[in-house]
DRENLUMMI-923655 format. One line per field, with one value per residue (C-alpha): residue in three letters; x, y, z. Coordinates in nm, 2 decimals, m for minus. Example, Ala and Ser with C-alpha at 12.3 -4.5 7.8 and 13.67 -1.06 7.14 Angstrom:
residu <- [ALA, SER]
x <- [1.23, 1.37]
y <- [m0.45, m0.11]
z <- [0.78, 0.71]
END
This chain:
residu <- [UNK, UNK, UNK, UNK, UNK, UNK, UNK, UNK, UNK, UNK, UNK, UNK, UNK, UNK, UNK, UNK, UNK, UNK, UNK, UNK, UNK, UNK, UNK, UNK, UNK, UNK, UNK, UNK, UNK, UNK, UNK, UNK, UNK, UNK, UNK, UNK, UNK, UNK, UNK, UNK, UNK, UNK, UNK, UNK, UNK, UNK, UNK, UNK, UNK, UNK, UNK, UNK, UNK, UNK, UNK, UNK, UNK, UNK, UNK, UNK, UNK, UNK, UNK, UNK, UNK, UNK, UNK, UNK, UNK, UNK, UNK, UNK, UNK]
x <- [5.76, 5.68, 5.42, 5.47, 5.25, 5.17, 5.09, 5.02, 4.66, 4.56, 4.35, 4.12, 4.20, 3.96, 4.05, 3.96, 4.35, 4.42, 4.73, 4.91, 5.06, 5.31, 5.38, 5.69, 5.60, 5.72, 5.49, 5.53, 5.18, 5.05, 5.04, 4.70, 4.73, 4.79, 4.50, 4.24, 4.33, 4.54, 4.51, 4.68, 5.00, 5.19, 5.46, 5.81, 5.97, 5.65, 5.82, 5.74, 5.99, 6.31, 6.60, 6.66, 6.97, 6.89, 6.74, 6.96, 7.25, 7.20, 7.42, 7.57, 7.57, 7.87, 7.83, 8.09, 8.16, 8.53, 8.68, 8.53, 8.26, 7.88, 7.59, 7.29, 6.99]
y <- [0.89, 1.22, 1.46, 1.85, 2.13, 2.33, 2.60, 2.67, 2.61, 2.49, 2.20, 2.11, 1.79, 1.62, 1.77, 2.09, 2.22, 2.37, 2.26, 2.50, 2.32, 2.57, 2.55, 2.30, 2.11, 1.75, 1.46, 1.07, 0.93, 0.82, 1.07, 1.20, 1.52, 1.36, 1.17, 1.39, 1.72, 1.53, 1.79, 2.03, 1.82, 1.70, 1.44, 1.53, 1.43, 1.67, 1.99, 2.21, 2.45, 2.18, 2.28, 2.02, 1.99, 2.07, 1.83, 1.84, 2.05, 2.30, 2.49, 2.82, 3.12, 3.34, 3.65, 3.90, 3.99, 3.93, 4.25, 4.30, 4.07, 4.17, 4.00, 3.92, 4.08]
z <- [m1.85, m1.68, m1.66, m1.69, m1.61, m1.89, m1.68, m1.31, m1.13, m0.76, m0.71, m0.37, m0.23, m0.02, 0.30, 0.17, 0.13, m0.19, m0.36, m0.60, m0.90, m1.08, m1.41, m1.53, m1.25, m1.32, m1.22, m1.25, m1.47, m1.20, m0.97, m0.86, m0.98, m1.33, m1.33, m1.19, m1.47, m1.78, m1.99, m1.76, m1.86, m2.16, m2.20, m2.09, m2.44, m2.59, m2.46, m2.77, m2.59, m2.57, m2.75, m3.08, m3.29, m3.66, m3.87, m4.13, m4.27, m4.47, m4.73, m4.54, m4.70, m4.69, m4.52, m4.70, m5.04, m5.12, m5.23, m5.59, m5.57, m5.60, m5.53, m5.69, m5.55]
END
């Protein structure tokens, strides 16, 4: 499973070159990045912003009155 980045940040290798990670970068779990700041990513599946179908069905409510009829409010 893959790693994103929940936001961006740079990190210092050991060479002394920064490396910018930017946010929604996607990583394998092993990658070093990963491993040296894990909580700078979640799951790819834990994307709180991903786009679900609904749960269930639920009743729809009709949106205009036939002529006549009132509602209760």
């Amino acid at each position: 499973m893959g790693k994103r980045a929940v936001q961006s940040f740079a990190y210092s290798l050991s060479e002394g070159i920064n490396q910018v990670v930017s946010e929604d970068d996607e990583y394998a779990d092993d990658h070093p990045f990963v491993k040296a700041q894990p909580d700078m990513f979640r799951d790819v599946n834990d994307n709180p912003n991903q786009i679900k179908a609904p749960a269930k069905k639920g009743k729809v409510e009709q949106a205009t009155a036939a002529p006549g009829e009132a509602r209760n409010v």
